[in-house]
N, C-alpha and C positions, 0 to 999 in steps of 0.2 A: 594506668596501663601504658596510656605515651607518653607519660610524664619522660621517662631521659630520652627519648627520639627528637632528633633537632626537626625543624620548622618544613624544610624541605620533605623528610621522607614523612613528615603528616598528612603535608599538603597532594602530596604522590600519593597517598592510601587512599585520599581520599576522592582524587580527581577517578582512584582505578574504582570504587564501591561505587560510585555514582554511572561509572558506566554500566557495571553491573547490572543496577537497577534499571538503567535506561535500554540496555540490550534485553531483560526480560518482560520487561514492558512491552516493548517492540514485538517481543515474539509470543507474550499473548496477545493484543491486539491483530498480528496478523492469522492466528488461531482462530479466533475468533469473526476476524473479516469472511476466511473462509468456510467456517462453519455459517455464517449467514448465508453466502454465496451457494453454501448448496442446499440448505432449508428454504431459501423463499425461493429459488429458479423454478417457476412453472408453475405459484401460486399467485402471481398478480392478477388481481382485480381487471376485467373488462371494462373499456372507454365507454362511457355513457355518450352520446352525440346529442342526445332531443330528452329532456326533461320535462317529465308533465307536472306543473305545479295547479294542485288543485286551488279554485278560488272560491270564497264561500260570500254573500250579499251579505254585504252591510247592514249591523243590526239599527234598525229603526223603529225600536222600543223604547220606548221612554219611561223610566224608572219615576218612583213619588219622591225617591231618596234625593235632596239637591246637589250632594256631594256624588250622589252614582252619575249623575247627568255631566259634572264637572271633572269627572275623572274621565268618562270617557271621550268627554271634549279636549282635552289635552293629551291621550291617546290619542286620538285624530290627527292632532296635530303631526306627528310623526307615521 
């Protein structure tokens, strides 16, 4: 198809199809910025300031098992 087109007007078609792509790219993305822009406005999440983390006592039961004893001592560790 460009086989007889010289070197020049190839490199011109194709520097113009790449803008092509790159101006509609552009103008989904900014489509799309604003479709976000007007779905989330006024659905954000409320600042939490004080969080209550519940804490539960340390189990201090002792398993027969020696690997239940050893897992949970290396647990501990961390």
């Amino acid at each position: 198809m460009l086989g007889d087109k010289d070197e020049q007007f190839i490199t011109e078609n194709f520097q113009y199809t790449i803008e092509l792509f790159d101006k509609e790219g552009r103008r989904r993305e900014e489509g799309m910025r604003r479709e976000a822009e007007q779905t989330v406005r006024g659905r954000v999440d409320s600042v939490v300031t004080e969080a209550t983390i519940p804490t539960e006592a340390p189990m201090t039961e002792e398993s027969p098992d020696p690997m239940f004893n050893h897992y949970m001592g290396e647990l501990g560790k961390y």
